[in-house]
LUMNUDO-170127 format. One record per residue (C-alpha): x, y, z; residue in one letter. Coordinates in pm, 1 decimal. Example, Ala and Ser with C-alpha at 12.3 -4.5 7.8 and 13.67 -1.06 7.14 Angstrom:
BEGIN
      east     north        up  aa
    1230.0    -450.0     780.0   A
    1367.0    -106.0     714.0   S
END
This chain:
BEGIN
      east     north        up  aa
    2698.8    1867.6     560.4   X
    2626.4    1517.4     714.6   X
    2247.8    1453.5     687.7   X
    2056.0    1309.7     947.0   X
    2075.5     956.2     889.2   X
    2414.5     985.7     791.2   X
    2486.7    1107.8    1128.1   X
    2298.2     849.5    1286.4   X
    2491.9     556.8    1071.9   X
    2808.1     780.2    1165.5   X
    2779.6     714.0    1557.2   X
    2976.7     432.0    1744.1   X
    2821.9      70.0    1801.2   X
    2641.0      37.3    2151.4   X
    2884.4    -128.8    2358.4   X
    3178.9      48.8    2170.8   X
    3488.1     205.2    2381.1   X
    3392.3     567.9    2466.8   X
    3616.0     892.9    2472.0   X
    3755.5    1002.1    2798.2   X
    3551.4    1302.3    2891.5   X
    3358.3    1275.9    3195.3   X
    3525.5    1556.9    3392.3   X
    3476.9    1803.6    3123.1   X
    3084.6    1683.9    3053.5   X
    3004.9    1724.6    3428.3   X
    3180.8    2073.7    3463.8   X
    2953.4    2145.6    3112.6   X
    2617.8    2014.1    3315.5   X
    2692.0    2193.9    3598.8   X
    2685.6    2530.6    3423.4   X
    2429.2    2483.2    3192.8   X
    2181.0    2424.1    3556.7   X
    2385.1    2726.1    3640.2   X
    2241.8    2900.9    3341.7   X
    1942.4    2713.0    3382.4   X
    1848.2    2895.0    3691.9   X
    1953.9    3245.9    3550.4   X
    1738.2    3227.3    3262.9   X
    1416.4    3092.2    3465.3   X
    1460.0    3360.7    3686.5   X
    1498.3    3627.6    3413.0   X
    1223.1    3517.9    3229.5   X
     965.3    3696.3    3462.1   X
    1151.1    4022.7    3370.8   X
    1245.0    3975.9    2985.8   X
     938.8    3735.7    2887.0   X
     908.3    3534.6    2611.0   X
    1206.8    3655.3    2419.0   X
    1420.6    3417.6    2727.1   X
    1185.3    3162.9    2703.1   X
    1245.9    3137.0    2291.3   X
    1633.9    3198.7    2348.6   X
    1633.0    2884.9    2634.4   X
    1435.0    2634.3    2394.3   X
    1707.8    2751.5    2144.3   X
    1978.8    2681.0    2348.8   X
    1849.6    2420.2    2576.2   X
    1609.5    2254.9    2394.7   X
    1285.4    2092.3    2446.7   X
     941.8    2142.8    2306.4   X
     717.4    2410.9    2340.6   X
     637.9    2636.6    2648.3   X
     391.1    2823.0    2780.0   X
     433.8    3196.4    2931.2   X
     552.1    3056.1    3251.5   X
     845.2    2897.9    3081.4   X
     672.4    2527.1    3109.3   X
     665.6    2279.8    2901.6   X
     315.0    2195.0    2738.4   X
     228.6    1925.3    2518.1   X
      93.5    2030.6    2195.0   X
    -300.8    2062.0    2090.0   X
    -429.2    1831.3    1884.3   X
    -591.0    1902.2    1519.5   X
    -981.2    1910.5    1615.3   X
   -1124.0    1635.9    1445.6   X
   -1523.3    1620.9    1353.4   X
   -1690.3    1388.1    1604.7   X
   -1734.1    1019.9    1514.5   X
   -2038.7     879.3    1315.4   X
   -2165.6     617.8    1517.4   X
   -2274.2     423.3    1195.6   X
   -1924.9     430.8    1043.2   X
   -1774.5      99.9    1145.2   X
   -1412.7     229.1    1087.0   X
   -1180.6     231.4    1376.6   X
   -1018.5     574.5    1425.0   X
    -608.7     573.4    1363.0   X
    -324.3     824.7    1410.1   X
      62.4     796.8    1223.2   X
     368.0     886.5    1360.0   X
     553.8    1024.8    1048.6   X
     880.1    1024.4    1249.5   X
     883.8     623.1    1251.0   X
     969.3     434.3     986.3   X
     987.9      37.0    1013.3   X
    1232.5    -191.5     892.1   X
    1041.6    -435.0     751.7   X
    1197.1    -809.8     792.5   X
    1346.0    -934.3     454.6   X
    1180.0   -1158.5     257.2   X
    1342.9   -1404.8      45.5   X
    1247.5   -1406.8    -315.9   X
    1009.9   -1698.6    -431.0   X
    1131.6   -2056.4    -478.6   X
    1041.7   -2392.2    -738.3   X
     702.8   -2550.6    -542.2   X
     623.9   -2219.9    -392.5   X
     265.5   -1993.0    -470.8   X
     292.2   -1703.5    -619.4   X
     226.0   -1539.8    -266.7   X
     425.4   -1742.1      -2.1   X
     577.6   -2036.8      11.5   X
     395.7   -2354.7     102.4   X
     488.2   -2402.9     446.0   X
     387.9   -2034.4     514.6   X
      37.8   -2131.1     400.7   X
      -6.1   -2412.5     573.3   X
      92.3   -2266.8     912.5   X
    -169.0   -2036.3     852.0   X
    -470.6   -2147.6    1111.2   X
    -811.4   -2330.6    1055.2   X
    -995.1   -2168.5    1297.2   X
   -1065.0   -1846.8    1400.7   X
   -1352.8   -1575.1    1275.7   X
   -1088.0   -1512.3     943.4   X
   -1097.9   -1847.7     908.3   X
   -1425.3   -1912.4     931.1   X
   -1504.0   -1561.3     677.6   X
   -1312.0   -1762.0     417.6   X
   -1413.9   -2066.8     476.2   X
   -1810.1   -1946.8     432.3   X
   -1730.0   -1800.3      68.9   X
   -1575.3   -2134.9     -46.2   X
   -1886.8   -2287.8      63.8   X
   -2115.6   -2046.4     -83.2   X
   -2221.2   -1940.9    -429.8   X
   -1935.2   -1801.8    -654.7   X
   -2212.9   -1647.5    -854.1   X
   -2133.3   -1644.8   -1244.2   X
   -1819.6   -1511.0   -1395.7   X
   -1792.1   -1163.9   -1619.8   X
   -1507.8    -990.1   -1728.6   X
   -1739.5    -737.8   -1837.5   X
   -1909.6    -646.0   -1538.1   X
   -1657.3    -400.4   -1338.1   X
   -1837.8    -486.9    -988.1   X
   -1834.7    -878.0   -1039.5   X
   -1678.9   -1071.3    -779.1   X
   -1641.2   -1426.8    -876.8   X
   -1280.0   -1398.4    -920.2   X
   -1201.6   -1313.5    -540.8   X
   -1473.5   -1568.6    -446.6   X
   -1322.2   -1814.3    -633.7   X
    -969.2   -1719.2    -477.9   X
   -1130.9   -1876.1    -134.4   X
   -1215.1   -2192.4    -234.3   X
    -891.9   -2206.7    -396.7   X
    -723.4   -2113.1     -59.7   X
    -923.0   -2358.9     171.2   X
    -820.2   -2614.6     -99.3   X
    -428.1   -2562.2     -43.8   X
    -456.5   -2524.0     319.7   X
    -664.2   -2805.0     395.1   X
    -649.1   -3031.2      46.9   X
   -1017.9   -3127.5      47.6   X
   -1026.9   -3203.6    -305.0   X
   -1416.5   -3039.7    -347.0   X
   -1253.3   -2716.3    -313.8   X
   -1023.1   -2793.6    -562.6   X
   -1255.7   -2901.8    -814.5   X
   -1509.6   -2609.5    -741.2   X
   -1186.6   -2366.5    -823.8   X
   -1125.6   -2532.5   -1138.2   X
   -1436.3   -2507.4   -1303.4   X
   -1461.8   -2158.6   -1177.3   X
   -1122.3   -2048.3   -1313.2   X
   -1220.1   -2204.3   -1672.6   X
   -1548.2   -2073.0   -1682.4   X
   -1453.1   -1717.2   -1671.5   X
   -1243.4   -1776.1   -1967.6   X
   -1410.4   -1559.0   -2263.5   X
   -1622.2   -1361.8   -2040.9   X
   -1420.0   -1052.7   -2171.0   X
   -1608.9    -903.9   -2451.0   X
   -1399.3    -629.0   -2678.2   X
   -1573.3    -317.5   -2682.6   X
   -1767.3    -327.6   -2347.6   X
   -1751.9     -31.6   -2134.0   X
   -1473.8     -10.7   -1924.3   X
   -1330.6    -306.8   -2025.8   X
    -962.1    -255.6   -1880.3   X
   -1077.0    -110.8   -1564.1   X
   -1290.0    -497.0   -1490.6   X
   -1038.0    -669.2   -1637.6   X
    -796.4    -564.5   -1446.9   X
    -982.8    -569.5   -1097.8   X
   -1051.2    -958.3   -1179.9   X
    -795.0   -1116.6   -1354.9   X
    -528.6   -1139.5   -1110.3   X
    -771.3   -1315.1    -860.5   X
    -844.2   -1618.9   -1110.7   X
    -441.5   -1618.9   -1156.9   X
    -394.5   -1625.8    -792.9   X
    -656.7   -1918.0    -751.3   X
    -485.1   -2121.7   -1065.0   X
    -185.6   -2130.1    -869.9   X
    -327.1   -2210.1    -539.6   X
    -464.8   -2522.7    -678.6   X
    -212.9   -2617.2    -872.8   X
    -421.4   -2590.2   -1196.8   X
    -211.3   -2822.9   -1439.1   X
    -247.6   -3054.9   -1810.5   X
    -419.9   -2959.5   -2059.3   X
    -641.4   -2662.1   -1803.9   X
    -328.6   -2537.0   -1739.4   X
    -247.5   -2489.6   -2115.4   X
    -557.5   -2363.9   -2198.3   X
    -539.4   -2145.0   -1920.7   X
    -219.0   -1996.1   -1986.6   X
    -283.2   -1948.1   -2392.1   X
    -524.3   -1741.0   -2272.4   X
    -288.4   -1521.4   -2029.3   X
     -42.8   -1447.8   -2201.8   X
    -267.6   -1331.6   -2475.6   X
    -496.8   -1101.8   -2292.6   X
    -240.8    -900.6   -2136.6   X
    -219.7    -709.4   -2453.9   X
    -517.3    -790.2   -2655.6   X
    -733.2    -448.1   -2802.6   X
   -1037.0    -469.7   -2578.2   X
   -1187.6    -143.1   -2670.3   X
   -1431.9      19.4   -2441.8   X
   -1181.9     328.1   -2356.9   X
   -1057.1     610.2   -2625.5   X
    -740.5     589.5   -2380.0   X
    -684.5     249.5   -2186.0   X
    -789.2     -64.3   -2412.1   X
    -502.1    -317.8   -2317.2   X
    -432.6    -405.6   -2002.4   X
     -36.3    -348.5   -2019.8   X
    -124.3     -77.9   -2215.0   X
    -305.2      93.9   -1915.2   X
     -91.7      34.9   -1683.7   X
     204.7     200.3   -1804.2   X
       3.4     477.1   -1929.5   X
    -206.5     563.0   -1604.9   X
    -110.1     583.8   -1271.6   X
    -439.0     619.4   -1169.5   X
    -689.8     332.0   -1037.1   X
    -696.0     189.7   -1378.2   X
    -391.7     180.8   -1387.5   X
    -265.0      35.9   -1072.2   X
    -548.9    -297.9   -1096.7   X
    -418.2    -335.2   -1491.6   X
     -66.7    -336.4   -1322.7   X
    -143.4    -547.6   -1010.4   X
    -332.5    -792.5   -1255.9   X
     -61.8    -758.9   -1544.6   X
     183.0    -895.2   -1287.7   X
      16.8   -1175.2   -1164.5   X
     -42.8   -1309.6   -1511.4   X
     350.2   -1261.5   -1551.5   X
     399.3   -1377.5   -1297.3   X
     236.6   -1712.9   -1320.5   X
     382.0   -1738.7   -1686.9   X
     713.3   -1696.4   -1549.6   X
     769.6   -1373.2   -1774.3   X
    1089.9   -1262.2   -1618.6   X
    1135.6   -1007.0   -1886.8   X
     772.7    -866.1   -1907.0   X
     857.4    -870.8   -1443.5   X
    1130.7    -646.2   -1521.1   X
     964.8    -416.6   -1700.4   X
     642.4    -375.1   -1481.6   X
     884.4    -315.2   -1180.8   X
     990.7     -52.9   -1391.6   X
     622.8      99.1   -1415.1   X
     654.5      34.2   -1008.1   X
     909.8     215.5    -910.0   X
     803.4     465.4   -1124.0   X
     503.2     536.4    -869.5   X
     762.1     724.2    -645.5   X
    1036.4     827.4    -818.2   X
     862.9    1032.5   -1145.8   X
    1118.0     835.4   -1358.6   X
     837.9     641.2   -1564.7   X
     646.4     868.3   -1839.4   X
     283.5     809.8   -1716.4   X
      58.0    1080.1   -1878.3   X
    -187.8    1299.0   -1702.9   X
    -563.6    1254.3   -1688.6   X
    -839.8    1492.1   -1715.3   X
    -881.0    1470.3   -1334.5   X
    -528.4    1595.2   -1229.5   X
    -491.0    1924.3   -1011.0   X
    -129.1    2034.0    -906.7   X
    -304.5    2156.5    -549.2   X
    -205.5    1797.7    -501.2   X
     127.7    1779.9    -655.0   X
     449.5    1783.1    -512.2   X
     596.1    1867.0    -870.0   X
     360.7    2088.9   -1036.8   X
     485.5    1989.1   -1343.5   X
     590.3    2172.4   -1644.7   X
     246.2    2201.8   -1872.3   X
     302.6    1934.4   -2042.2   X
     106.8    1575.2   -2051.9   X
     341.1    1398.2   -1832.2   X
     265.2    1323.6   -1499.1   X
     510.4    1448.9   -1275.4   X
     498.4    1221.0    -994.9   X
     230.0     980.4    -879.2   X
     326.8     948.6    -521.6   X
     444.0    1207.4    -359.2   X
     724.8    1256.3    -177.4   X
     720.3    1474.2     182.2   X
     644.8    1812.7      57.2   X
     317.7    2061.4     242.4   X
      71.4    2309.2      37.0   X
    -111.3    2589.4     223.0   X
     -20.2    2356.4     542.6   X
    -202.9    2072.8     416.2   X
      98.3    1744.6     446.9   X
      76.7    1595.0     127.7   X
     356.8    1316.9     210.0   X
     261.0    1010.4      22.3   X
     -55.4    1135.3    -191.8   X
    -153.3     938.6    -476.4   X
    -197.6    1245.7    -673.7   X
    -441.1    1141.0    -970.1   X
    -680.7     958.8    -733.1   X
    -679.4    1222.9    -434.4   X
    -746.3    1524.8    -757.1   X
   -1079.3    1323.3    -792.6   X
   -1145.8    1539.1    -458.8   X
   -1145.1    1933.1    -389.7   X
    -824.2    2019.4    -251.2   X
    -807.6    1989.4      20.0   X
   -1029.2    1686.8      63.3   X
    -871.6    1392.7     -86.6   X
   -1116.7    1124.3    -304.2   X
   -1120.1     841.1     -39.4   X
   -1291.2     608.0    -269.1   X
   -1085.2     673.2    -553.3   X
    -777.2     655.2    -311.8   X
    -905.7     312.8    -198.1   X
    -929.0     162.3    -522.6   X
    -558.7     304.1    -578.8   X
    -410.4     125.2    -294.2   X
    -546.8    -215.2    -394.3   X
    -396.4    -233.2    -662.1   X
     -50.0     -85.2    -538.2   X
     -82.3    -350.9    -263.9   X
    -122.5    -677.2    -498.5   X
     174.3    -531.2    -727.5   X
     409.4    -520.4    -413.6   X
     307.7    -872.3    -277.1   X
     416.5   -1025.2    -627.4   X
     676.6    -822.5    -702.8   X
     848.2    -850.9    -370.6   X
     845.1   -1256.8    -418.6   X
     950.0   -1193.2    -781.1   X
    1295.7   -1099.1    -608.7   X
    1237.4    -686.1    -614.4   X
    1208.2    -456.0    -293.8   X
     912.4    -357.7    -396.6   X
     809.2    -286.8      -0.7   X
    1078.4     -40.1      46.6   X
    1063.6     170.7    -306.9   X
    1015.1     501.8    -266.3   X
    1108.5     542.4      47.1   X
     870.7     306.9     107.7   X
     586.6     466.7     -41.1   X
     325.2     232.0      29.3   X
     297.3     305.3     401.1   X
     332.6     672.1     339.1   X
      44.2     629.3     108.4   X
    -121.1     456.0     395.8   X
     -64.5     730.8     637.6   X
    -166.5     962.5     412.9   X
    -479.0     793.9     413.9   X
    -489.7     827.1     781.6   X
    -405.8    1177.3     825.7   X
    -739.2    1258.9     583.7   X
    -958.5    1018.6     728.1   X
   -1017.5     823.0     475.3   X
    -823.0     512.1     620.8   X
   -1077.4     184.6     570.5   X
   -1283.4     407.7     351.3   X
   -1443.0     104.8     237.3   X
   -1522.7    -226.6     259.6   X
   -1349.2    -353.8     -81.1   X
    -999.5    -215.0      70.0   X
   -1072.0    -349.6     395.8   X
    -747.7    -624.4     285.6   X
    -487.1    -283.1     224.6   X
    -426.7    -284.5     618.4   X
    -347.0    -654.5     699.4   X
     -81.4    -662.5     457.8   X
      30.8    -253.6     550.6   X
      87.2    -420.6     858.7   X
     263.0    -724.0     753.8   X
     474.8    -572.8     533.1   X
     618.6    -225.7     749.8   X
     542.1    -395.9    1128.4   X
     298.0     -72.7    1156.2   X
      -1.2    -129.1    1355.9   X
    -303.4      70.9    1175.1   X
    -608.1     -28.0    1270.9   X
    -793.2    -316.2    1060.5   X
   -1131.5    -454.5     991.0   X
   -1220.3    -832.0     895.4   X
   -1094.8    -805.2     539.6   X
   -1324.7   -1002.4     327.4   X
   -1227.3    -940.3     -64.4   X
   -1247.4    -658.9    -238.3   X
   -1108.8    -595.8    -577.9   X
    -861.1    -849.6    -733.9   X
    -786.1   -1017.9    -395.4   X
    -873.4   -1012.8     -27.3   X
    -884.6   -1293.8     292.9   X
    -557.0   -1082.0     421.3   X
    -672.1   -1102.3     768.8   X
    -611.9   -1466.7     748.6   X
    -325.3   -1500.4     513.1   X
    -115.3   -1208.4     679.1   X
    -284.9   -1112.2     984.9   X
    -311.2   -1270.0    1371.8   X
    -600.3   -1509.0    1231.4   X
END
């Protein structure tokens, strides 16, 4: 049997030399009008059994009693809270982008895009200006400790208003940032993993924004490549960062893996690259071992799993329970919710840090985009089909890059930072 898209791939090139055939398609046409007219005009004696049999055989969507074609109702949706600043969106899950390819990273370029990408980005604009108001401003103090602080992703602007414009004040401010947050980590505070991992990749990002090099650099990196598997306590379960996120696919897990990657990244790990594309891909496909936390329900499962510890999948795959279309759930962060509500918050945090893996890992030469059937925008339209699309500000950067990276066109919000990165209006958005 020839699938779908097989059968698509199997038909001739527009522009190709048809079959002969007219004759024989326009004596077809003519009778099916023929037939056409027989079957309207039966259908006030026979009903709806002729109206079912000519959608069968003729096609087309559904009809009412009169044999006409009406366009289906749509799912009654609470009214809007005028306080909720998030823009309404709908998904077509029939379309699926082709997103442009994307060369892997070269020598001289960020860990992001390449130089002359970043410098074509504008200096002027409201993003512009957003970013250009938190280089200016206080970074506040740094804490690896503190799972809300936000000097990181503050210091991530100066660093990007320093490569774009090379005003050396921004440079310097980044710097001194970036090295002061150096030993802020404590071992043994709670949730140690879960802020380290929301923070780290955002000082990594700004080191290589500005270059960071000589004896900062070395510092810097002695540090890096250490904490990525240091014993930091604070958890029974997830007390190293690479540790965590090949363990959990939940939201401590994806910011350990978004910031495990960066630091890898930036040390030009190939081998440690490999193996968190690996963890990755194993989002979608069930083939990584990650084990199951307290919080997981199979109501949100594709796989329901066998009783054992393993997770069964993390992101799901098309598949519906008790009607509910569960294409693209992050399973362990939607089970944070009563089926069939989804978690939005928890979802948010989730798709952060899927979104920062991606960016990195597609520029580390992987298709990280287009995994799973490219399970990031289903997660996203997932997101939309439940509402809880934008759910809040710190994800506000997930739909600028969504975007980007499938040519969708969800609706966005000024992006700001959030966890572990933001600014995405202005580094991937219209500006």
């Amino acid at each position: 049997m020839v699938s779908p898209r097989d059968e698509e791939s199997a038909r001739p090139p527009v522009g190709a030399p048809r079959r002969s055939g007219g004759r024989a398609r326009g004596r077809i046409e003519s009778r099916l009008t023929a037939l056409t007219i027989i079957l309207f005009a039966l259908s006030s004696v026979f009903g709806e059994t002729v109206i079912m049999w000519r959608q069968v055989v003729l096609g087309g969507g559904p009809t009412d009693t009169s044999g006409a074609l009406v366009e289906p109702s749509a799912s009654p949706t609470s009214s809007p809270d005028p306080s909720d600043p998030r823009p309404t969106a709908t998904a077509d899950p029939t379309v699926r982008p082709t997103p442009a390819p994307r060369p892997p990273a070269q020598p001289g370029d960020y860990l992001l895009m390449s130089r002359s990408a970043l410098l074509a980005r504008p200096t002027r604009g409201s993003a512009w200006a957003s970013l250009e108001a938190v280089a200016d401003g206080s970074l506040g103090s740094p804490n690896l400790c503190d799972q809300g602080n936000k000097h990181g992703v503050q210091t991530l602007a100066g660093a990007l208003v320093y490569a774009r414009t090379g005003t050396i004040a921004y440079r310097n401010k980044a710097r001194s940032a970036i090295l002061s947050a150096i030993g802020t980590e404590g071992t043994g505070c709670g949730s140690a993993i879960l802020s380290l991992g929301r923070q780290l990749g955002a000082y990594v990002l700004a080191a290589d924004f500005i270059d960071l090099d000589g004896a900062d650099d070395a510092s810097f990196r002695n540090w890096l490549s250490a904490i990525r598997t240091r014993d930091l306590g604070g958890h029974s379960r997830w007390y190293t960062l690479a540790g965590t996120s090949e363990n959990s696919a939940n939201n401590w897990g994806t910011f350990a893996l978004a910031s495990r990657v960066a630091a890898s990244a930036y040390l030009g790990d190939s081998t440690d690259l490999a193996r968190s594309w690996q963890v990755f891909s194993g989002y979608s496909s069930g083939a990584w071992e990650f084990q199951k936390t307290a919080d997981w329900s199979a109501s949100w499962s594709c796989l329901p799993g066998d009783g054992s510890t393993r997770l069964p999948i993390a992101i799901n795959g098309e598949c519906t329970r008790d009607g509910i279309d569960l294409d693209g759930a992050p399973v362990e962060d939607a089970s944070r919710g009563t089926f069939p509500t989804a978690d939005g918050g928890y979802v948010n945090e989730a798709m952060q840090g899927y979104v920062v893996q991606a960016l990195l890992l597609e520029r580390s030469g992987h298709a990280a985009f287009e995994a799973g059937g490219q399970a990031l925008r289903r997660v996203a339209e997932f997101q939309v089909r439940n509402g809880i699309w934008n759910y809040h500000s710190t994800g506000y950067y997930v739909g600028p890059v969504i975007n980007w990276a499938y040519g969708t066109s969800l609706p966005v919000l000024p992006s700001g930072f959030g966890r572990v990165f933001g600014y995405t209006d202005w580094l991937y958005g219209s500006g």
